[in-house]
C-alpha positions as CSV (number, residue, x, y, z in Angstrom):
1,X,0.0,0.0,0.0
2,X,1.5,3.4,-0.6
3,X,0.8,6.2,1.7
4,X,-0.7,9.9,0.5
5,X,-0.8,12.6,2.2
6,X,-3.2,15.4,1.8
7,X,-2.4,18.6,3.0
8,X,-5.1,20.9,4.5
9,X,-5.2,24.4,4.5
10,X,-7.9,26.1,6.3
11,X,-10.3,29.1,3.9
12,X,-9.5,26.6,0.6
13,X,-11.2,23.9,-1.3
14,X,-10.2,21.6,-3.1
15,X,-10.7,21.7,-6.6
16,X,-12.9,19.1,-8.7
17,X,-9.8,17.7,-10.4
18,X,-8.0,17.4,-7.7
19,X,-10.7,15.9,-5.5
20,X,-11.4,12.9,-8.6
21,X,-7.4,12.7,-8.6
22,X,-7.5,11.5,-4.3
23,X,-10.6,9.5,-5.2
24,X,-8.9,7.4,-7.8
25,X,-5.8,7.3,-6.2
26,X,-7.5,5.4,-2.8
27,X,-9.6,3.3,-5.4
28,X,-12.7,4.1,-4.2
29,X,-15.9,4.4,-6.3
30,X,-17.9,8.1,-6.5
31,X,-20.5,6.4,-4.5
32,X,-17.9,5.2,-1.7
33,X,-16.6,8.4,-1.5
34,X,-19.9,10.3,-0.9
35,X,-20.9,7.1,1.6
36,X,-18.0,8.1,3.4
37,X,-18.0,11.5,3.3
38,X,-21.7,11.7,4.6
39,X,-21.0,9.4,7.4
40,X,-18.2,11.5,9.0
41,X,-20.3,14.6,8.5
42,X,-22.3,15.3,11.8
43,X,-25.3,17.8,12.3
């Protein structure tokens, strides 16, 4: 497995490309993604 690091800087999204780049990198599906996404997001 090879490790990625994301940097995060605070005021700045991440663009569509690169957000499809860190998807396909991790192998994930679209779908898996947003799964994931929604499950860490808390209201």
């Amino acid at each position: 497995m090879t490790e990625k690091i994301l940097p995060i800087h605070a005021g700045q999204d991440i663009g569509k490309g690169m957000l499809r780049k860190i998807i396909n990198d991790v192998k994930i599906s679209r779908d898996e993604w947003i799964s994931l996404v929604n499950s860490l997001i808390t209201f």
